[in-house]
C-alpha positions as semicolon CSV with decimal commas, in nm:
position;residue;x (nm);y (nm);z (nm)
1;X;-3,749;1,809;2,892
2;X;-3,452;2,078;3,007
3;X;-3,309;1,792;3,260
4;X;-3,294;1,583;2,875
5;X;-3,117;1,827;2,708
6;X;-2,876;1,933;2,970
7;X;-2,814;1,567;3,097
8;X;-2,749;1,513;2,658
9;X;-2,540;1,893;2,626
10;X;-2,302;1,725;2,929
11;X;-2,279;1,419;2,789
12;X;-2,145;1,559;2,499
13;X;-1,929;1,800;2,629
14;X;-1,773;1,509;2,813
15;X;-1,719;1,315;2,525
16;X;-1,573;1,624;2,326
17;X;-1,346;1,708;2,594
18;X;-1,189;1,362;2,635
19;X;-0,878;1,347;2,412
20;X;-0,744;0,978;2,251
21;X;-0,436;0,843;2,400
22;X;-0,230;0,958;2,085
23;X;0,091;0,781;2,228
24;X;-0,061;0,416;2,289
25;X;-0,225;0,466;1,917
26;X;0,049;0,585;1,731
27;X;0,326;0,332;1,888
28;X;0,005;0,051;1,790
29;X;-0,044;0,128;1,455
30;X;0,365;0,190;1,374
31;X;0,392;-0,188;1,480
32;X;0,112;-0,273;1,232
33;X;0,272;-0,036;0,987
34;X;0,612;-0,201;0,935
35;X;0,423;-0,466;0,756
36;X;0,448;-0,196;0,521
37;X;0,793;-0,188;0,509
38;X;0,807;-0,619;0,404
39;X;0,616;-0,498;0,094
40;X;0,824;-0,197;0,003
41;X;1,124;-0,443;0,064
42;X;0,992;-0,721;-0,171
43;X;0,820;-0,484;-0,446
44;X;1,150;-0,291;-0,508
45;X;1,399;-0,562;-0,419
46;X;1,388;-0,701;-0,761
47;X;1,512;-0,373;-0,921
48;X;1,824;-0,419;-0,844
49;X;1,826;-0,783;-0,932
50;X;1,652;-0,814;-1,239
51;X;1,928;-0,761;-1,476
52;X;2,162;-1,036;-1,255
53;X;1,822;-1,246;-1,311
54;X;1,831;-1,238;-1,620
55;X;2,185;-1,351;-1,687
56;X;2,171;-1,592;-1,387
57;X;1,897;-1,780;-1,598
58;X;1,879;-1,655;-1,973
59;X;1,561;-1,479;-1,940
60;X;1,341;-1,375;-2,219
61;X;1,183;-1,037;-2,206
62;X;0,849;-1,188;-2,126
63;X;1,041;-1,420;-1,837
64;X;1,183;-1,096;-1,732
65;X;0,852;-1,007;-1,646
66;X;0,721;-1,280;-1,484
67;X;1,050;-1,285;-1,257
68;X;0,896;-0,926;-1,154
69;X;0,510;-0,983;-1,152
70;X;0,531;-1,398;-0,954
71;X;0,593;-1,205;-0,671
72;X;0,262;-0,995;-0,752
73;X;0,078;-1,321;-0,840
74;X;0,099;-1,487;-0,481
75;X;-0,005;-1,102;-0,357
76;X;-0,312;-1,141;-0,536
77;X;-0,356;-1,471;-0,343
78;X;-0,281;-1,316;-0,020
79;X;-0,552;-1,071;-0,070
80;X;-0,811;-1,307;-0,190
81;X;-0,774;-1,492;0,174
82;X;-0,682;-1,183;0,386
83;X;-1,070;-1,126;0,406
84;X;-1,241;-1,465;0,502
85;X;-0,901;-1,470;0,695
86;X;-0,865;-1,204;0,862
87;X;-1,262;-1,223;0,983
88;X;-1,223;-1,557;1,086
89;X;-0,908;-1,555;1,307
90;X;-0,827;-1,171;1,382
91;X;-0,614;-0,927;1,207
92;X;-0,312;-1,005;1,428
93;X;-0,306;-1,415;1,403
94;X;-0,313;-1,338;0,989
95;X;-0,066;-1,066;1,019
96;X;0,188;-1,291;1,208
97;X;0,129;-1,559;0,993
98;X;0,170;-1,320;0,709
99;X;0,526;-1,220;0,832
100;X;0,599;-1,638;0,882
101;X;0,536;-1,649;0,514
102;X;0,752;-1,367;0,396
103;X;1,033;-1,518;0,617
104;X;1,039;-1,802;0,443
105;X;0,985;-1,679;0,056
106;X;1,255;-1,433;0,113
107;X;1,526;-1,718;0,245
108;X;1,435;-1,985;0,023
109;X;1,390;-1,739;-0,338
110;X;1,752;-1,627;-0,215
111;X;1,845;-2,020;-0,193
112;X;1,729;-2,107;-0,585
113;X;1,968;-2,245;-0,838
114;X;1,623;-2,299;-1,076
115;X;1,429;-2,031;-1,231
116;X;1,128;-2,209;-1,139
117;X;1,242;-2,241;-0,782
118;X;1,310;-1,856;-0,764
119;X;0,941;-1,798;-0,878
120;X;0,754;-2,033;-0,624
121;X;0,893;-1,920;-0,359
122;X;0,893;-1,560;-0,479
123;X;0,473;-1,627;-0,514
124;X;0,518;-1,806;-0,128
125;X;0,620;-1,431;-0,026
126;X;0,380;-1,276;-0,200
127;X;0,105;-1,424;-0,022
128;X;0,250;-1,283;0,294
129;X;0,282;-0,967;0,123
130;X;-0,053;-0,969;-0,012
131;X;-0,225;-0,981;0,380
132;X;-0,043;-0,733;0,506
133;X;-0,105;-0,474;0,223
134;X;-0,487;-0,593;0,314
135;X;-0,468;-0,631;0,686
136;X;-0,250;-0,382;0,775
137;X;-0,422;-0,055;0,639
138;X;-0,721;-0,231;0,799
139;X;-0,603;-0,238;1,139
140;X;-0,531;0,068;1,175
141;X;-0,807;0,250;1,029
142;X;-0,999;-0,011;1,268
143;X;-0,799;0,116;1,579
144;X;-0,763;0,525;1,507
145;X;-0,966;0,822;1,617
146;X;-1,180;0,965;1,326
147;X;-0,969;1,275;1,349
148;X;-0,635;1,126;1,314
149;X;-0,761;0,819;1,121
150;X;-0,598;0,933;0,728
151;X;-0,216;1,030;0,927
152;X;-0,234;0,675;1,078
153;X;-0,348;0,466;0,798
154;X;-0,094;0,666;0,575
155;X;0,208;0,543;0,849
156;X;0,123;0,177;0,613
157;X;0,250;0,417;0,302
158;X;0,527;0,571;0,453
159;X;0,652;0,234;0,567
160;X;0,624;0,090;0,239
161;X;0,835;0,363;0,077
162;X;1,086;0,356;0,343
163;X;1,143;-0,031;0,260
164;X;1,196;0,115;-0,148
165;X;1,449;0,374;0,023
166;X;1,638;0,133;0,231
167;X;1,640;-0,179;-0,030
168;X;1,763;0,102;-0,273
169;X;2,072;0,133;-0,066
170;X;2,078;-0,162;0,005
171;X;2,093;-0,293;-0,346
172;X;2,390;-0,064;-0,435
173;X;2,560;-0,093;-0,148
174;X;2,566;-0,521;-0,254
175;X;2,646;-0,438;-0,591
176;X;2,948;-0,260;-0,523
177;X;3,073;-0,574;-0,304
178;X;3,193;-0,707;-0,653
179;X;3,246;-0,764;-1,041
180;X;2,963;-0,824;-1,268
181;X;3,018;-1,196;-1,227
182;X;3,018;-1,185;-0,852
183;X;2,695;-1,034;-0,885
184;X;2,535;-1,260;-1,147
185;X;2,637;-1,560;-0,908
186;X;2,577;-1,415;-0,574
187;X;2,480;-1,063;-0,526
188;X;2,089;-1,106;-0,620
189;X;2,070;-1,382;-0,343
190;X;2,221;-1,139;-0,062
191;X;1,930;-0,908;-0,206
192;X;1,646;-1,123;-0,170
193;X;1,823;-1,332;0,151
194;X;1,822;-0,990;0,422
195;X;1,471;-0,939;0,387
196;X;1,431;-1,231;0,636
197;X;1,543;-0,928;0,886
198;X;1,265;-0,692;0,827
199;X;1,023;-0,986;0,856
200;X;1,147;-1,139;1,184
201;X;1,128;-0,825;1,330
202;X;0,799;-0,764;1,236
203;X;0,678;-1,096;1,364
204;X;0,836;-0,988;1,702
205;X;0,686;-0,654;1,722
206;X;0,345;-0,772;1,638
207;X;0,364;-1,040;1,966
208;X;0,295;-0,710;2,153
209;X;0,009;-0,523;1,980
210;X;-0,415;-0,587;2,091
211;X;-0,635;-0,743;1,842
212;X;-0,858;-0,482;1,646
213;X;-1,131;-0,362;1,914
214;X;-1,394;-0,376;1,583
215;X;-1,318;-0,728;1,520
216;X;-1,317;-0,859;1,902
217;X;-1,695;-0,698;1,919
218;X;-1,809;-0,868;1,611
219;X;-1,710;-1,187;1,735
220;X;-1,926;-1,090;2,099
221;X;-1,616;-1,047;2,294
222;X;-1,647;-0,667;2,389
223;X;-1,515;-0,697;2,745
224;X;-1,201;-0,758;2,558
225;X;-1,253;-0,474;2,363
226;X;-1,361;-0,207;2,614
227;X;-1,018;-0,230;2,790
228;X;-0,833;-0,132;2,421
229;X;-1,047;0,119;2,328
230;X;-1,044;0,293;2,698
231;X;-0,658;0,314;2,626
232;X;-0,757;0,529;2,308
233;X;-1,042;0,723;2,372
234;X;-1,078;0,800;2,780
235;X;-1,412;0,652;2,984
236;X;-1,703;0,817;2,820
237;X;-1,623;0,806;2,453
238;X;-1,481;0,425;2,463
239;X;-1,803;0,353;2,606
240;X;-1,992;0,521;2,326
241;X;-1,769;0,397;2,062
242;X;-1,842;0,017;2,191
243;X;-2,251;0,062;2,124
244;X;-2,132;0,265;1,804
245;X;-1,940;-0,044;1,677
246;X;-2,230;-0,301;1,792
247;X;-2,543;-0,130;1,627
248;X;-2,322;-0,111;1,265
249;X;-2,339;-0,534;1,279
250;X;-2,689;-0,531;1,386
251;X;-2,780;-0,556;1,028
252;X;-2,453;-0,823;0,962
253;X;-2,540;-1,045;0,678
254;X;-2,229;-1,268;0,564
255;X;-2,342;-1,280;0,210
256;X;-2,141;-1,171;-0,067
257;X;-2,454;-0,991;-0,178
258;X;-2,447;-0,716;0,121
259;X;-2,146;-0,658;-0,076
260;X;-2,367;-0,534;-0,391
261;X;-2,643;-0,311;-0,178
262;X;-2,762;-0,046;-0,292
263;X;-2,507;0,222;-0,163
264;X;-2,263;-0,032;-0,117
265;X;-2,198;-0,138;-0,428
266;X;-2,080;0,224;-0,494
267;X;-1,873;0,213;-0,207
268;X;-1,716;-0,119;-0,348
269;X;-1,701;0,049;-0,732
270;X;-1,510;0,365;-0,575
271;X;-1,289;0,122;-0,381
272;X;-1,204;-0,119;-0,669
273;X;-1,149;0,185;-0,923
274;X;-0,898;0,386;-0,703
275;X;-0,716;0,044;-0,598
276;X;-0,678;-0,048;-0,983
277;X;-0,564;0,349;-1,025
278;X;-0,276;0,305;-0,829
279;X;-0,099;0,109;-1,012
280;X;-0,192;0,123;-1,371
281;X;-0,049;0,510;-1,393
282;X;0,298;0,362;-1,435
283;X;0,436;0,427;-1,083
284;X;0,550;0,055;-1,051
285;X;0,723;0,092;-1,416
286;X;0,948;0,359;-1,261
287;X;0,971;0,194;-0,955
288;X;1,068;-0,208;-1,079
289;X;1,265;-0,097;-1,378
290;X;1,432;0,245;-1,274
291;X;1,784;0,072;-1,300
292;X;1,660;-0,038;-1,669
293;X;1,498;0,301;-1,776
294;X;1,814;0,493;-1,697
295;X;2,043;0,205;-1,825
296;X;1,903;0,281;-2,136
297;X;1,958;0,680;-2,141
298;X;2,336;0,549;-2,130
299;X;2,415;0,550;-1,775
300;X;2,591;0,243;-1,638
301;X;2,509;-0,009;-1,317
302;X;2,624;0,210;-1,074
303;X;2,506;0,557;-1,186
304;X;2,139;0,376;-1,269
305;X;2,131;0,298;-0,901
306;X;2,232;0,575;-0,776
307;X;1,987;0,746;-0,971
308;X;1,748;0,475;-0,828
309;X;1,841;0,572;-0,463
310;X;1,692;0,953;-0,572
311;X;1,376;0,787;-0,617
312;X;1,334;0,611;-0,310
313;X;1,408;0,952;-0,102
314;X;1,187;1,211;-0,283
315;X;0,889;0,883;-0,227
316;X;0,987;0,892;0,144
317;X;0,980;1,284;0,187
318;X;0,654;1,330;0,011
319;X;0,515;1,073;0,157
320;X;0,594;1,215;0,472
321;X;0,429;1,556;0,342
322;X;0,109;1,375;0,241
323;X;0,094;1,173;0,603
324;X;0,120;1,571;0,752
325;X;-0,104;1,707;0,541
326;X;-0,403;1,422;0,496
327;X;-0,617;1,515;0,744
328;X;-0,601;1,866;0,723
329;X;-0,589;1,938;0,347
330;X;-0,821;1,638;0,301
331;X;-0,792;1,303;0,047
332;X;-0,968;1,415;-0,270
333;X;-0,750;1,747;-0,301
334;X;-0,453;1,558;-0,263
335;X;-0,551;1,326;-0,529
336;X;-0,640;1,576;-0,773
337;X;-0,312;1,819;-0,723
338;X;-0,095;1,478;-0,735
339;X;-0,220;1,292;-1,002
340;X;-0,281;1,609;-1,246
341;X;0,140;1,686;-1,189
342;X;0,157;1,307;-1,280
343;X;-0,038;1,354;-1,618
344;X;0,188;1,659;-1,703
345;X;0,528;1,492;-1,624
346;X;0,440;1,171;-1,813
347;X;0,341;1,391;-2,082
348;X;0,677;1,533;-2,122
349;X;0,891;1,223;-2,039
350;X;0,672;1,107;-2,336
351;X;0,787;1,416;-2,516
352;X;1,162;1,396;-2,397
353;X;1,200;1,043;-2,535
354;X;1,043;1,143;-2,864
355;X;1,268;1,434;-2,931
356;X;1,590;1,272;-2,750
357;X;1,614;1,471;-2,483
358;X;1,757;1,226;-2,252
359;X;2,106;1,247;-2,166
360;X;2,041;1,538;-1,971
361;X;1,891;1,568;-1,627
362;X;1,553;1,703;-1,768
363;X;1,443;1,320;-1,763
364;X;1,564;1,214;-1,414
365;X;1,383;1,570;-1,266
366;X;1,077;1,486;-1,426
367;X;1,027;1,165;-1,283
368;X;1,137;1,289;-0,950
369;X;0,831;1,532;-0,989
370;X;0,641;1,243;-1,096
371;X;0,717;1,026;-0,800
372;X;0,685;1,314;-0,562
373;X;0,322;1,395;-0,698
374;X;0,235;1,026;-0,709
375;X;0,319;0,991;-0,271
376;X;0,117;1,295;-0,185
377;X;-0,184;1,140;-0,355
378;X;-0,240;0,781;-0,455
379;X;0,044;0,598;-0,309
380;X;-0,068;0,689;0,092
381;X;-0,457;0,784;0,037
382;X;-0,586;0,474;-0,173
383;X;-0,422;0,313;0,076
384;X;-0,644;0,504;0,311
385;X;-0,916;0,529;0,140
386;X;-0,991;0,099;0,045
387;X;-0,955;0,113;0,468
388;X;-1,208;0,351;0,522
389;X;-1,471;0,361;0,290
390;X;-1,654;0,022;0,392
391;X;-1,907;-0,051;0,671
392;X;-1,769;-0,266;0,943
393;X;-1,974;-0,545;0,856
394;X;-1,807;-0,646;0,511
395;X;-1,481;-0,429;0,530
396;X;-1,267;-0,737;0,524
397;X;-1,427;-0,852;0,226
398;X;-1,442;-0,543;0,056
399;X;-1,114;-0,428;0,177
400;X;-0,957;-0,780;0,018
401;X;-1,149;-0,722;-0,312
402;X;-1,013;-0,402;-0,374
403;X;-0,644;-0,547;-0,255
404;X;-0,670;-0,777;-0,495
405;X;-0,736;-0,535;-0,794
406;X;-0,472;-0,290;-0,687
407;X;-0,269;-0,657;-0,718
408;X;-0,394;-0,693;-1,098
409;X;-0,310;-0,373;-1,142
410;X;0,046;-0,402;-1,071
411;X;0,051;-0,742;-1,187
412;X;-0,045;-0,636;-1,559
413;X;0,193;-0,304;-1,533
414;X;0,519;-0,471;-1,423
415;X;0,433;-0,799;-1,675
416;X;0,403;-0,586;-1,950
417;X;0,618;-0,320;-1,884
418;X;0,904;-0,484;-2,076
419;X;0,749;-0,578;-2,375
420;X;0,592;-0,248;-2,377
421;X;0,898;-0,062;-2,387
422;X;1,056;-0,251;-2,649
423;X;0,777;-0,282;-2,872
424;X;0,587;0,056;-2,819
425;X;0,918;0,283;-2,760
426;X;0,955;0,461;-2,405
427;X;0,769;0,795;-2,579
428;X;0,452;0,617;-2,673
429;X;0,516;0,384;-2,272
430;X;0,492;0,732;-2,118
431;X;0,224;0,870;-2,332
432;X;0,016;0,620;-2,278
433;X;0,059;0,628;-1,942
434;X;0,003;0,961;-1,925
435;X;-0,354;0,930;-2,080
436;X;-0,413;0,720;-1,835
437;X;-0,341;0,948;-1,563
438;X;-0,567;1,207;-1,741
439;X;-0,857;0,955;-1,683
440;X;-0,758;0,919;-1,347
441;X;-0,836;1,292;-1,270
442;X;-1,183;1,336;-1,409
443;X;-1,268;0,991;-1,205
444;X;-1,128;1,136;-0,917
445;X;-1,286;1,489;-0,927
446;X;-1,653;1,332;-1,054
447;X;-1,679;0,990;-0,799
448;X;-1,478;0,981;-0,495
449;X;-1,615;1,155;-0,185
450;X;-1,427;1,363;0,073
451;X;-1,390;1,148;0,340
452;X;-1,173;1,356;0,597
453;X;-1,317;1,378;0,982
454;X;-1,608;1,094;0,972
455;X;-1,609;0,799;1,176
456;X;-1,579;0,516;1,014
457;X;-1,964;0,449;1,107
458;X;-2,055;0,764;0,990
459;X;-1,917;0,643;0,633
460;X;-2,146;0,366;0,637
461;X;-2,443;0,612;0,671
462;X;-2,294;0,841;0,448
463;X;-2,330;0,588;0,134
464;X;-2,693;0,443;0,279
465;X;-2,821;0,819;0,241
466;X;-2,878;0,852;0,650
């Protein structure tokens, strides 16, 4: 019985004292990150273009809208597949095929002389951006350590709000190319047309990455996956991580209804709720229309992208600070401290509007707190969390239902966004945002678990009660 439990203490202490190949990992799951970066480009992209949009093709406020949100419609179809997909063929074959896609929406939407030209191919780019906001987040939390698992995921975050930041400049920087007319004829097309660049280089890059080392073992090909996971984890613990893997899809059941198990199914709830979250506290209001919000506190083109480009760098630099502090600070205090400073700033935009208070920089600094609050909690760690929560058995599926609710989300934000704000007022927009945000933190602090430090197979037992 002592030979046991000293053979076991050893074992352990080997496995402890192996450290994961951080290098190999992080370069990995950068590559897989930049598909972040495609939907930061296309989400954001429009801002600058809307109002050219709109004159281009005599746009209704409700057409105004749907120039915004037929992007978000073919991202809700991308999600939708990016499960059966993505467990069918591998996350890399779907992520390449993803980039293919955007490649194409983003050349031919630039190409359109016909609003309904613009919108099918701005849904054929959607798609692509739908998978990766799916696959991508997946794919990494499938190839990182427990211990640096939330930092790596978060890279997907960071890379979607360094396409805002550089599609911000990049927007302005087209703009001042020429005269209103210049840029009603030609300047939203250079817009949409460069994010071919982003997209070809991500279709390179990802030529060069392994296939997820959880996938290859579900489809019985672990010889292929020991040699990736040895890479990350040393000998010993590769070894240990391959049975791991294996005995969580002894139980594998391809019907939808492992999907409502008991456990599961609050797994799933959590997962849905938080993805919806995201969105509906207004983030992609400031985000789409920032050019229109401060167009109408009286500042012209220029100066409303300018202030736009203010945006896109606090979202970068918090991110950043959320991506440092995830795994040591953990997800569900981030997410409370964030999305309470969101609830107070909306409040007082709310308030601002209301008493006029707008043509000074109170405003502008209160949605800078508000966007710097929203990318240390829910922009990086839903993204995080959707990737994490689910057992390896159905996290595709799980992972693409929740994808495609954060999708409605933004879908029913940035439709009725415009509407909203002429109808409603921008006081009563932000209010009401702002009560939403309120809701946001009781869910938070009452539902969602801390998930900083398990395995992704110790999740699964966590919400089975083992």
């Amino acid at each position: 019985m002592a030979v046991i439990i000293n053979n076991e203490s050893a074992q352990q202490k080997a496995l402890q004292s192996e450290k994961p190949n951080m290098l190999f990992v992080t370069l990995v799951s950068i590559v897989a990150a930049l598909g972040g970066i495609l939907f930061g480009f296309d989400i954001a992209v429009v801002s600058g273009a809307v109002e050219f949009l709109q004159q281009r093709f005599s746009l209704s406020e409700f057409q105004v809208g749907w120039a915004v949100s037929s992007l978000i419609v073919g991202s809700i179809t991308g999600a939708a597949l990016s499960g059966y997909m993505s467990e069918r063929i591998g996350r890399k074959k779907v992520l390449l095929a993803a980039g293919f896609l955007f490649v194409v929406g983003s050349i031919c939407s630039a190409l359109q002389d016909t609003f309904t030209g613009y919108v099918i191919f701005r849904m054929i780019g959607g798609i692509g951006i739908g998978i990766t906001s799916t696959v991508c987040p997946v794919y990494n939390a499938e190839i990182a350590p427990a211990k640096y698992r939330g930092r790596l995921v978060a890279l997907n975050q960071l890379a979607i709000v360094t396409g805002i930041f550089l599609v911000y400049f990049q927007n302005s920087w087209i703009v001042s190319m020429g005269d209103e007319a210049w840029g009603v004829s030609t300047a939203w097309r250079w817009m949409f047309g460069v994010g071919a660049v982003p997209g070809l280089i991500f279709m390179l890059l990802m030529l060069f990455i392994p296939e997820s080392p959880r996938w290859l073992i579900k489809q019985n090909r672990p010889y292929e996956a020991l040699p990736i996971l040895l890479k990350i984890h040393g000998e010993e613990a590769a070894k240990q991580e391959v049975l791991d893997i294996k005995e969580s899809f002894k139980n594998e059941n391809n019907s939808l209804k492992q999907l409502f198990a008991p456990g599961i199914r609050v797994a799933l709830f959590i997962g849905v709720m938080l993805a919806i979250m995201q969105h509906i506290t207004g983030i992609n209001a400031i985000l789409y229309y920032a050019p229109v919000i401060f167009k109408g506190m009286g500042l012209g083109t220029d100066a409303s992208l300018t202030q736009t480009i203010w945006i896109g760098l606090i979202n970068v630099l918090f991110t950043i600070v959320s991506v440092w502090l995830i795994d040591k600070a953990g997800r569900k205090v981030l997410l409370i401290i964030g999305t309470s400073l969101m609830t107070c700033c909306l409040v007082i935009i709310g308030a601002a509007f209301k008493m006029g208070l707008t043509t000074g920089p109170l405003v502008l600094i209160l949605i800078l707190i508000y966007v710097a609050s929203y990318a240390i909690s829910l922009g990086p760690i839903v993204w995080v969390m959707i990737s994490e929560i689910f057992p390896n058995r159905i996290r595709g599926k799980a992972v693409a239902i929740a994808s495609m609710a954060l999708w409605a989300g933004d879908y029913l934000v940035s439709q009725a966004f415009p509407p909203l704000l002429s109808s409603a007022g921008p006081s009563n927009t932000f209010w009401l945002f702002g009560a939403i945000s309120l809701f946001v933190v009781v869910f938070i602090w009452r539902k969602v678990p801390e998930t900083k430090g398990r395995s992704l197979e110790q999740m699964e037992n966590m919400w089975l009660g083992k």
